[in-house]
C-alpha positions in Angstrom: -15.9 21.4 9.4 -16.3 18.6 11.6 -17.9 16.4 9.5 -15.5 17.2 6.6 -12.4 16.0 9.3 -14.0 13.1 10.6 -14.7 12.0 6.7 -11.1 12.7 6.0 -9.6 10.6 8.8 -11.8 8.0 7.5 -10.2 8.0 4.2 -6.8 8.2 5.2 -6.6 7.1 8.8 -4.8 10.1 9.7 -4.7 12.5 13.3 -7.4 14.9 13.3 -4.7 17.4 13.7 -3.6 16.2 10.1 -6.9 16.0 8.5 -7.8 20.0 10.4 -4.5 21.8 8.6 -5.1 20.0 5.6 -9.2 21.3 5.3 -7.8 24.9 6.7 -5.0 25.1 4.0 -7.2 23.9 1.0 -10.0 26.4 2.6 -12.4 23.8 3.3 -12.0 22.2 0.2 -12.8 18.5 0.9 -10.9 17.0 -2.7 -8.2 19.6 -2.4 -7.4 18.6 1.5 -7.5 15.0 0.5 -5.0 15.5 -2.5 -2.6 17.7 -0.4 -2.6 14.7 2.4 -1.7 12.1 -0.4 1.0 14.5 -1.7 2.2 14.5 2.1 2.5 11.0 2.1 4.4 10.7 -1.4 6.8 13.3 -0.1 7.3 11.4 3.4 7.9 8.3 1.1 10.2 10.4 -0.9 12.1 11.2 2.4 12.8 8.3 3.8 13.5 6.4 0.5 17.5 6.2 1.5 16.1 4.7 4.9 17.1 1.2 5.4 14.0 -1.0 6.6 15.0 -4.3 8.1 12.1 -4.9 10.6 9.0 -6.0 9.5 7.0 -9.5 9.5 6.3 -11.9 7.1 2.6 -12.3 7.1 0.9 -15.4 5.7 -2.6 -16.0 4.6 -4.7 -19.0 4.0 -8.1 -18.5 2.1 -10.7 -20.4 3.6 -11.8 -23.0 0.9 -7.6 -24.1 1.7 -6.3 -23.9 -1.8 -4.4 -20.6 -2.3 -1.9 -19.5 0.5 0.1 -16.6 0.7 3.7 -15.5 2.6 4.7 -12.2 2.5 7.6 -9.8 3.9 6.8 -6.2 4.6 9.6 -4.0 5.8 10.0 -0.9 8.2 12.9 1.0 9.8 12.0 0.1 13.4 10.6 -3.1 15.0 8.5 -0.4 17.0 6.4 0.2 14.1 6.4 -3.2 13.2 4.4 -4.0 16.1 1.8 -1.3 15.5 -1.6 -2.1 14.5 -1.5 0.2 11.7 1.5 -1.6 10.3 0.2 -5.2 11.0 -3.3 -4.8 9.7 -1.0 -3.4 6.1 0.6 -6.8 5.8 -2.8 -8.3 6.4 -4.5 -6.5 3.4 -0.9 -6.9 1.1 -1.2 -11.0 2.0 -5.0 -11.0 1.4 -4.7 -8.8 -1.9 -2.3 -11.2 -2.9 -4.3 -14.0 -2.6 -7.4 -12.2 -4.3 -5.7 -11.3 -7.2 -3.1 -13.3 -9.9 -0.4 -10.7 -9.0 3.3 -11.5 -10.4 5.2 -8.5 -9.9 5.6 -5.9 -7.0 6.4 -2.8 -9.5 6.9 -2.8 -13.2 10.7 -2.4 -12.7 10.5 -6.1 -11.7 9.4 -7.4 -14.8 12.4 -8.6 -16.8 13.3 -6.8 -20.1 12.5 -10.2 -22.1 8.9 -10.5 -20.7 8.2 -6.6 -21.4 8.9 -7.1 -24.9 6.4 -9.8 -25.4 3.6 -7.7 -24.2 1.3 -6.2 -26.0 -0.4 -4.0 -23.6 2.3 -2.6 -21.3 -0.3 -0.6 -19.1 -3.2 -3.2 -18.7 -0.3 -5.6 -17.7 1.1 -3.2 -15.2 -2.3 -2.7 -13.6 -3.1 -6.1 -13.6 -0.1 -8.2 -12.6 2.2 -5.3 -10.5 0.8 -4.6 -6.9 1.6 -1.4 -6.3 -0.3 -0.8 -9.3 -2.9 -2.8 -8.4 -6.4 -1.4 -7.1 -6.8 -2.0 -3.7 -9.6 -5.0 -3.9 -10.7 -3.5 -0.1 -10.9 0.0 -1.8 -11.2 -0.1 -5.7 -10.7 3.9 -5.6 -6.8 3.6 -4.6 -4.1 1.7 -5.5 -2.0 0.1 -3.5 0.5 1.9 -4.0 -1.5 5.3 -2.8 -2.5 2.9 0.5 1.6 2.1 1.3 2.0 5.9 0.8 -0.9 6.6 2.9 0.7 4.0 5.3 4.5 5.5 5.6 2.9 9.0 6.1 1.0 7.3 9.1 3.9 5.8 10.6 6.9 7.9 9.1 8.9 5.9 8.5 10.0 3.8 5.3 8.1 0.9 4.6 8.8 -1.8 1.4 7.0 -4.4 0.4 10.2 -6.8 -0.1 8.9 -10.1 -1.5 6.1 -12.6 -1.5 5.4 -16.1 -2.6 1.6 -17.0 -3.7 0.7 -20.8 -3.8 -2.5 -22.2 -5.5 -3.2 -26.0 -4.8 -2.3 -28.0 -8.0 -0.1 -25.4 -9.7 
């Protein structure tokens, strides 16, 4: 059982109080206990969607070879959490992610009605172009969407990836 928690807080960076009720509810089922703390995370997210989240930072990221630099703004309810490793090191991977991949979009509701209808592949686009849809290049296995989930549920409170800027040298 200890193994099984101490692989499940590795996953999800949770308390091992967390990871414990999750392995004792899904009877030691390691997948089950892992899908029943990402369903927590959705529903915290779900919660606190009304929340207003006017803290933050804007985080910036310069790749090393100096040619693609990123800004972005990641929200929270309280400047408490703001200042939280666990929050801080999110914007870190959100700017870095950024700078990895050709991302356009935040979610699909973002892209406007005109561009939609001149794609062929709605899906691959999504995935490809839309961060939250995005896999997480840190951890191909979630999206980063799951990984902001897995991030309110941490912190509880709401957190929004507000708006970004991405800047390639010559373009």
């Amino acid at each position: 059982m200890l193994e099984l928690i101490k692989k499940l807080r590795d996953l999800t960076s949770l308390g091992i109080s967390d990871c414990k009720k999750a392995l004792e509810e899904s009877n030691g089922d390691f997948n089950k206990a892992l899908d029943l703390l990402k369903k927590r995370g959705i529903e915290v997210s779900e919660k606190r969607k009304d929340k207003i989240a006017t803290q933050g930072v804007i985080e910036a990221y310069i790749h090393f070879n100096n040619k693609i630099g990123v800004l972005v703004e990641v929200n929270c309810e309280t400047d408490f959490v703001a200042n939280t490793d666990v929050f801080k090191n999110f914007a870190k991977d959100i700017a870095l992610q950024i700078a990895a991949t050709e991302v356009k979009y935040i979610k699909k509701e973002d892209i406007p009605e005109e561009r939609l209808k001149e794609i062929d592949d709605i899906d691959k686009f999504v995935k490809e172009y839309c961060l939250l849809n995005q896999q997480f290049i840190k951890d191909p296995t979630t999206t980063i969407g799951e990984y902001l989930n897995n991030i309110i549920s941490k912190t509880g409170e709401k957190i929004v990836i507000k708006r970004f800027v991405r800047f390639v040298l010559g373009e």
